[in-house]
C-alpha positions in Angstrom: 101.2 127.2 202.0 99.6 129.9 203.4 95.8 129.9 202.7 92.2 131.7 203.8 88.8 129.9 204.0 85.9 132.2 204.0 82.8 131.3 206.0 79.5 132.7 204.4 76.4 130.3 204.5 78.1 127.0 205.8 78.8 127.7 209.6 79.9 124.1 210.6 83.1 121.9 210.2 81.5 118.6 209.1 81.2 118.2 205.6 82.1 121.6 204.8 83.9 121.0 201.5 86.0 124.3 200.9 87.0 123.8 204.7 88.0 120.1 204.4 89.9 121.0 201.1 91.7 124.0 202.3 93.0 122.6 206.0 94.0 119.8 203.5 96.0 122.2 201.2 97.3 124.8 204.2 100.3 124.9 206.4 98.7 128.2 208.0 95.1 128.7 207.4 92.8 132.4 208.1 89.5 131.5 208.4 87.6 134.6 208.4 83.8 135.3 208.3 83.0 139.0 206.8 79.5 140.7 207.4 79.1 142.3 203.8 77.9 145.8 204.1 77.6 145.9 200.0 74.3 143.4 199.8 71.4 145.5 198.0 68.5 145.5 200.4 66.2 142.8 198.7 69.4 140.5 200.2 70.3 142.3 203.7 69.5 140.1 206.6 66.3 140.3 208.2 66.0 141.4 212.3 65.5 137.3 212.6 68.5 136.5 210.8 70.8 138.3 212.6 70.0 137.3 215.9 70.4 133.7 214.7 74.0 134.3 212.5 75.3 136.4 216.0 74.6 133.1 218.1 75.8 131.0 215.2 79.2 132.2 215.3 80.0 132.5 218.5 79.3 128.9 218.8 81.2 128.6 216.0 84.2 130.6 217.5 84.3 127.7 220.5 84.5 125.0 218.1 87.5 126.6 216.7 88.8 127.7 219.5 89.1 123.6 220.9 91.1 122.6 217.9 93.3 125.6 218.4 92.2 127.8 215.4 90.4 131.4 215.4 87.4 132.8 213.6 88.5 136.4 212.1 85.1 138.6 212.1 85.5 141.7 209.8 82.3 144.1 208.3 82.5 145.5 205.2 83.5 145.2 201.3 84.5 141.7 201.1 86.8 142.4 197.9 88.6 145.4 200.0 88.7 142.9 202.7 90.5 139.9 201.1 92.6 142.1 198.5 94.4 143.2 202.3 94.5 139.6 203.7 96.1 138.5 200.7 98.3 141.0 200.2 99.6 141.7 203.6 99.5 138.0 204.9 101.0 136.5 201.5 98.0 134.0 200.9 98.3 132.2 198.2 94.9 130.2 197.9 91.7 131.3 198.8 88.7 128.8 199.5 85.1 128.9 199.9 81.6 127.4 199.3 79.3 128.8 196.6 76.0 130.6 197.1 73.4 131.3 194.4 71.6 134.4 195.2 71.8 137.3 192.5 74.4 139.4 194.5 76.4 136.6 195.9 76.9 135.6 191.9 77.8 138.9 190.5 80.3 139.7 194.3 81.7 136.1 193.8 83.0 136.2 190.2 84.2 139.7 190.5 86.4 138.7 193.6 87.5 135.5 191.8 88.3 137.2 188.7 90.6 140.0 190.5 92.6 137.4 192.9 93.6 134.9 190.0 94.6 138.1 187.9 97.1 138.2 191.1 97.9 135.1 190.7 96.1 134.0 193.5 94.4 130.4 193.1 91.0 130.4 193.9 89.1 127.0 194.7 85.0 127.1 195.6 82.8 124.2 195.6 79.3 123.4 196.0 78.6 123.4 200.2 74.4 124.2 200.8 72.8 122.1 198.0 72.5 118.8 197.1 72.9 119.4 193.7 74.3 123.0 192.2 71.3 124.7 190.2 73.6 125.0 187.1 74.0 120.7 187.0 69.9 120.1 186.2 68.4 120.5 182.7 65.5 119.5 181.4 65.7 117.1 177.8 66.0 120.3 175.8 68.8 121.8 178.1 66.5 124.5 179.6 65.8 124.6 183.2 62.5 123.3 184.6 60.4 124.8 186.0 57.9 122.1 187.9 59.1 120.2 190.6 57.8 116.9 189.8 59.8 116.1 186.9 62.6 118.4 188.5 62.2 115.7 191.6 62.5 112.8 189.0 65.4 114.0 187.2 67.1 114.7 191.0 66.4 111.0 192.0 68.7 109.8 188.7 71.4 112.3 189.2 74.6 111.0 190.0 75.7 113.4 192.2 73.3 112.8 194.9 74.9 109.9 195.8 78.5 112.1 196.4 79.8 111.0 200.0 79.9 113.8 202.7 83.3 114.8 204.3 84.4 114.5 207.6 86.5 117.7 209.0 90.6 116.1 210.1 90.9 115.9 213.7 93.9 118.6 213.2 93.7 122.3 212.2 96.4 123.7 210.4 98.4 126.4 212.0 96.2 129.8 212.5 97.5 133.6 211.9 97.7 134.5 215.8 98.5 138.0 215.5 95.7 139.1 212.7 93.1 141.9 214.1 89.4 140.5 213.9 86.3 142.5 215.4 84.4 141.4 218.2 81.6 139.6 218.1 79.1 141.9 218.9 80.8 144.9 217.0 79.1 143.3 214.3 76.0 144.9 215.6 73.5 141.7 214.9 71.5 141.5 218.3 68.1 143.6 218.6 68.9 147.2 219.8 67.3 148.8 222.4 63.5 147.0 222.8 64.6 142.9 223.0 61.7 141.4 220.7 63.7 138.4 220.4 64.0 137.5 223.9 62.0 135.0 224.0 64.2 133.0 221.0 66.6 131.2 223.4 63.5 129.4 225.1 63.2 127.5 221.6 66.4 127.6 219.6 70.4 126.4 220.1 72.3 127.6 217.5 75.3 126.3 215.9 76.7 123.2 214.9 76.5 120.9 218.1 72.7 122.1 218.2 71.7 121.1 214.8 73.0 117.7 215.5 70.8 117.0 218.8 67.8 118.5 216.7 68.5 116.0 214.2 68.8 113.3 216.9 65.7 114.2 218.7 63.8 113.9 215.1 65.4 110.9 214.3 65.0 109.1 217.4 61.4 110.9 218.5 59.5 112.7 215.5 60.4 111.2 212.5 58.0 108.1 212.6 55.2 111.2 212.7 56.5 113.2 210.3 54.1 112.1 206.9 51.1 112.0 209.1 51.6 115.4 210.2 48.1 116.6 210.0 47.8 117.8 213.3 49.6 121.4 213.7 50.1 120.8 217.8 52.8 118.0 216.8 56.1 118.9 215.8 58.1 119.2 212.2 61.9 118.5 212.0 62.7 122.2 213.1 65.7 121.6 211.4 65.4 124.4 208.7 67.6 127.0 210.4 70.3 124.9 210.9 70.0 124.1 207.2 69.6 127.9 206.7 72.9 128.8 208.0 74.9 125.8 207.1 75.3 124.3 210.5 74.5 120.9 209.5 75.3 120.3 205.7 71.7 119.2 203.2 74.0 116.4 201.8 74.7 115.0 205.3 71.3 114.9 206.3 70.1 113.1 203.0 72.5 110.5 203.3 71.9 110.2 207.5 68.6 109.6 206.3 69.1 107.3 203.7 71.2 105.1 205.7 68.4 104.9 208.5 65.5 103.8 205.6 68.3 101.3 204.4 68.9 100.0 208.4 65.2 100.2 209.1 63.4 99.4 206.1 59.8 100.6 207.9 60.8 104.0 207.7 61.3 104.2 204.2 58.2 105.5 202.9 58.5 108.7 205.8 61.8 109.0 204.9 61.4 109.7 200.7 58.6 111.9 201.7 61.3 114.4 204.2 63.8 113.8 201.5 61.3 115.3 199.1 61.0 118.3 201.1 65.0 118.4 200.6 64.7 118.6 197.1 61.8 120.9 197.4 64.7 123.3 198.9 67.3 122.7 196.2 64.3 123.3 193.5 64.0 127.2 195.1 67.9 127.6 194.5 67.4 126.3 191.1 64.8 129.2 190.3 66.1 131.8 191.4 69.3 131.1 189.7 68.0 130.9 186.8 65.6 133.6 187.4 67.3 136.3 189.8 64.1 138.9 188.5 61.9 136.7 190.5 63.4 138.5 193.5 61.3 141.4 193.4 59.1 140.4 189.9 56.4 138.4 189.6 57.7 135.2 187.6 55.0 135.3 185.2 54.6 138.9 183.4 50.6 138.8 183.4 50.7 139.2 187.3 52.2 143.0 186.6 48.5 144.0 186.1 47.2 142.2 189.2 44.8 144.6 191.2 46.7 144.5 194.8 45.4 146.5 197.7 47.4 148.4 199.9 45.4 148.5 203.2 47.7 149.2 205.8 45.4 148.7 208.3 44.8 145.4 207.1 48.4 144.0 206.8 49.2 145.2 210.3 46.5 143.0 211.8 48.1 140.2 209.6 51.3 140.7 211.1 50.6 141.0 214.5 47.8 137.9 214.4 44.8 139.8 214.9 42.9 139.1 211.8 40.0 137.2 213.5 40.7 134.2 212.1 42.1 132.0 214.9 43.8 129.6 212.5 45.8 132.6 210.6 46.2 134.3 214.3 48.6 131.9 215.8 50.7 131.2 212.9 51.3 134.8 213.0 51.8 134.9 216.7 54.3 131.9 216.3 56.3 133.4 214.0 56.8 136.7 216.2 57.8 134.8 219.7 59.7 132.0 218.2 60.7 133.0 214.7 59.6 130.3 213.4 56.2 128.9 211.9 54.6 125.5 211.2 54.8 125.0 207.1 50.9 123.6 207.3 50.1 127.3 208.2 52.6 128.9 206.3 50.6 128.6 203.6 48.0 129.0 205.1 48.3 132.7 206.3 50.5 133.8 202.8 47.3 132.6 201.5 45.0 134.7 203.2 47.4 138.0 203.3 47.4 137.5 198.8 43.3 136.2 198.3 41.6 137.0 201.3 43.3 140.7 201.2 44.6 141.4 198.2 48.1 142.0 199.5 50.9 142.2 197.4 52.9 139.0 198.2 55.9 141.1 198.1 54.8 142.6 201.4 54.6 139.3 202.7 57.6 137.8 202.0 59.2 140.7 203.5 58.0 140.2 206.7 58.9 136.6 206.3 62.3 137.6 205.3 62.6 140.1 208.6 61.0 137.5 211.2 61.8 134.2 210.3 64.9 132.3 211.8 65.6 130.3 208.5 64.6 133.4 206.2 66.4 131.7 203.0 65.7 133.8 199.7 65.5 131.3 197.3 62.8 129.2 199.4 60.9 132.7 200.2 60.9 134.0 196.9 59.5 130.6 195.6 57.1 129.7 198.5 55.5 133.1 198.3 55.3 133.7 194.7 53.2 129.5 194.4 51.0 130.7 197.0 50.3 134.0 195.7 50.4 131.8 192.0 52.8 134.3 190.2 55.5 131.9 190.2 56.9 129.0 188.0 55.3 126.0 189.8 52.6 127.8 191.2 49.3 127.1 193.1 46.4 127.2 191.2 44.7 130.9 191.4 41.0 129.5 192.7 42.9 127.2 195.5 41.7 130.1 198.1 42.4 128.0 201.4 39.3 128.2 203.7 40.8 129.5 207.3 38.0 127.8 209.2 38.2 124.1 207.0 41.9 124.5 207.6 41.6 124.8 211.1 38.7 122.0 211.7 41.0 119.7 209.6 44.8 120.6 211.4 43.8 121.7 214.6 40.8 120.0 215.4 41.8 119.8 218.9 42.4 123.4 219.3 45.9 122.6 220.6 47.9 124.6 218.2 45.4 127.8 218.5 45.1 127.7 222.3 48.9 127.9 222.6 49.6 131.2 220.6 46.2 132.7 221.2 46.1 133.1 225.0 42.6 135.0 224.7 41.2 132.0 223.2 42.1 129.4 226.0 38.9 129.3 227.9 36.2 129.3 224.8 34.7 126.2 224.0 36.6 124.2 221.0 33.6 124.0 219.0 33.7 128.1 219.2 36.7 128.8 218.1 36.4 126.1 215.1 33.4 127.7 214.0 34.2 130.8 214.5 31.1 131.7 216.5 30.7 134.8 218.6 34.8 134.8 219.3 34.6 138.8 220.1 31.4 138.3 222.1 33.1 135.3 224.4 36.2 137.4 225.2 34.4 140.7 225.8 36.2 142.1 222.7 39.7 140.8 223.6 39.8 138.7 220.1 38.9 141.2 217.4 35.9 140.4 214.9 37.0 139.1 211.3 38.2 141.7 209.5 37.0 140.3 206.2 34.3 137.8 205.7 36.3 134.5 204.0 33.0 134.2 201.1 33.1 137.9 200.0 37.3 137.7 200.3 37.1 134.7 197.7 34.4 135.8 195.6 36.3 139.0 195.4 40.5 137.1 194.8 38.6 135.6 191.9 37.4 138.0 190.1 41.1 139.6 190.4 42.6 136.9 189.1 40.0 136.6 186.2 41.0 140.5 185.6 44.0 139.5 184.4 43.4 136.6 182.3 45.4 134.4 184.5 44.7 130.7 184.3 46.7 127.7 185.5 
C-alpha cells in the first residue's frame, strides 16, 4: 500500500502515533512536512518559532535519513499540496496527528472530507495531548472551565494511563524520486540582522536533544523542581521540545510516573511537574472549546476595559528597560534566549496589563513572536488569567508587587545580575530596594517609568470600572 504521513506539530519518531500506524500499514511511505502559507495571522509563526521549526527539521531530516527514509519539505496550500501527492503518486491512505487550534480544525476537516470523497482513507489520531480536549466534560456534559476540578477529573481518566509507542526499527520503502524544497527555501531563519544568534548557545533542537534535556532534569534538576523559589536555578526547559512535538506529553508523563513508582521519594515533585502537564492540556481544552478567546477576551465584561496604548511605554517593556530590575531581565531573557523563567512570566504579563494598562493582546503577541515554545493554546490562556479576562483567571486586585517579587525569588540578585549587565556592580540591597538604581549607574539603568503604588491604585479602579469581580 502506498501511503503519506504528514508531519505538523509532532517532529519526532517515538511515540508518534500516526507515524507508528502508518509505517505499520505502508509498503512505500511519503512523509512530507508542508509550511502552510493559508494560516490567518493570529496563527502564523512567530520570528522565535521559526528559527526553532528550521533547526527542528533538519535534525529531523538526519534521523530519517539513518533509517533510509526522506523528509519531503513543500510551502503552501496543504489541500493543493496533498490533492497532487495523492493523485500523482496513487496514495491510498493518508495519516496524521490532530491539532486543536481554530484553523488547524476548520483546514483538517476540509482536507479529510475532500480525500475520503476520493476514496482516500484517512486515519488521524491524538499525538500532542494527553488527553484530546473533546474526551473531558464536566457532570452536566459542558466543558470546564477551572483547572482544579478539570485536574481531578484528568487524574480518573482512563486514557492517561494509554501506553506510548515505540517507532519499528525499519522504515518502509520511501518515494526516491519525489521533488521536495530545501531546507532553507522555506525561508524560517532571521533575515538580514541575526537577533537570534545568540539561540544556539542555549538550545539543541530536535528529537535526540529533547531526550538529553529530559535526562539532565531527571538525573540533575528534578529533585529542585517544587522548591523552585529561587529564579537563578533552573526549570525543566523542556517546553519547546514539547512545543514542537520532539518528545511526545504522554511519554514524558509516563517516564515520570515510572521514576515516582522506582523511587518513591520523588513522588510528591513529580505530581506537582505532572500537574504543570495537565496545566498544558487544560489551554488546549479552552481554546477548543472557545476559539474566540484567540483574539477576545473570554469574559464579555472585559470589552469595556479602559486599556492604554502608550507606545512609549510598551517598548521599554519589551526591550527590559522599565526600571524595575525584576521585570527587566525576564524581558532581557526572553530576547537573547527565547525563553523565560514561568516565576517571571507572570510576573512581567502582570506588570505590562496593571501596572500599564496594556492591552494583554499586545502582550501575548510579543510572547507569540519571541518565545521558543510560543504554543497558542497555553499563550492565549496564560495571558488572558494574568490579565484576569479568561476562564480560570487571576483575581483582578492580585497586582504582583515587582520589588516583593524580586526580594522573595531573587533574593540573591543572581537571576537580575545575569540579564542586567548594568546592574552587576550595585550593591544587592540596591537593586532589591530599588534605591537610587539611575544614580548608581550614572543613568545607564533608566528610572521607573511608573511608580508600582499609583500603577495599582490606578489597575483597580479600572477594573472596578467595569464591574468586574472574581
Amino acid at each position: 500500500m502506498n501511503a503519506l504521513f504528514w508531519f505538523r506539530d509532532d517532529l519526532r519518531l517515538q511515540d508518534n502515533p500516526g507515524l507508528f500506524k502508518a509505517i505499520n500499514q505502508a509498503d512505500r511511505l511519503i512523509l512530507i512536512y508542508i509550511l502552510d502559507e493559508t494560516t490567518p495571522s493570529s496563527e502564523q509563526l512567530g520570528g522565535a518559532s521559526k528559527w526553532w521549526l528550521h533547526q527542528s527539521l533538519q535534525k529531523l531530516q538526519q534521523d530519517l535519513e539513518q533509517k533510509g527514509q526522506r523528509l519531503i519539505l513543500k510551502k503552501g496550500n496543504p489541500t493543493e499540496i496533498l490533492n497532487k501527492l495523492v493523485h500523482d503518486q496513487k496514495i491510498e491512505s493518508v495519516f496524521w496527528n490532530r491539532s486543536y487550534t481554530p484553523h488547524s480544525i476548520a483546514r483538517d476537516t476540509s482536507i479529510k472530507t475532500d480525500l475520503k470523497s476520493k476514496n482516500i482513507n484517512v486515519h488521524t489520531f491524538p499525538g500532542n495531548v494527553l488527553i484530546e480536549p473533546f474526551n473531558v466534560k464536566n457532570k452536566s456534559e459542558k466543558p470546564y472551565l477551572v483547572f482544579t476540578p478539570f485536574y481531578k477529573s484528568y487524574l480518573m481518566h482512563p486514557f492517561l494511563g494509554e501506553e506510548p509507542f515505540n517507532i519499528p526499527p525499519h522504515l518502509p520503502q520511501c518515494f526516491d524520486t519525489l521533488s521536495s524544497l530545501s531546507l532553507d527555501a522555506l525561508g524560517l531563519l532571521p533575515q538580514g540582522l541575526n537577533w537570534a544568534d545568540r539561540f544556539p548557545d542555549y538550545w539543541i533542537a530536535g528529537e535526540k536533544g529533547a531526550w538529553t534535556r529530559l535526562h539532565n532534569f531527571l538525573s540533575e534538576d528534578l529533585q529542585k523542581y517544587r522548591l523552585n523559589q529561587d529564579l537563578s536555578q533552573k526549570t525543566s526547559l523542556l517546553s519547546p521540545y514539547l512545543r514542537w512535538g520532539e518528545i511526545s506529553v504522554r511519554r514524558l508523563y509516563h517516564e515520570l510516573t515510572h521514576l515516582s513508582i522506582k523511587t518513591p521519594s520523588l513522588s510528591s515533585v513529580i505530581s506537582a511537574f505532572q500537574r504543570e502537564l495537565i496545566w498544558r492540556d487544560f489551554a488546549s481544552h479552552l481554546l477548543y472549546h472557545f476559539p474566540n478567546t484567540v483574539t477576545e477576551n473570554h469574559k464579555p465584561q472585559f470589552n469595556a476595559f479602559p486599556w492604554i496604548q502608550h507606545d512609549d511605554y510598551f517598548k521599554a517593556w519589551t526591550k527590559g528597560k522599565t526600571g524595575y530590575p525584576i521585570v527587566d531581565a525576564g524581558m532581557r531573557q526572553l530576547w537573547q534566549t527565547g525563553f523565560m523563567h514561568n516565576r517571571v512570566r507572570m510576573i512581567v504579563g502582570s506588570f505590562l496589563v496593571k501596572h500599564l494598562l496594556i492591552d494583554w493582546r499586545f502582550g501575548e503577541r510579543w510572547f507569540w513572536d519571541t518565545l521558543l515554545d510560543a504554543d497558542l493554546a497555553s499563550n492565549i490562556m496564560n495571558w488572558q488569567w494574568v490579565a484576569g479576562s479568561g476562564a480560570d483567571a487571576s483575581p483582578y486586585f492580585r497586582i504582583f508587587n515587582p520589588l516583593l517579587q524580586a526580594q522573595k525569588f531573587d533574593p540573591k540578585v543572581q537571576y537580575i545580575k545575569e540579564w542586567v549587565p548594568e546592574l552587576r556592580d550595585v550593591n544587592d540591597k540596591a537593586i532589591l530596594e530599588m534605591d537610587h538604581l539611575f544614580e548608581y549607574t550614572k543613568g545607564v539603568y533608566p528610572r521607573p517609568i511608573v511608580k508600582h503604588e499609583d500603577a495599582r491604585n490606578r489597575a483597580l479602579l479600572a477594573y472596578k470600572s467595569c464591574r468586574i469581580s472574581i
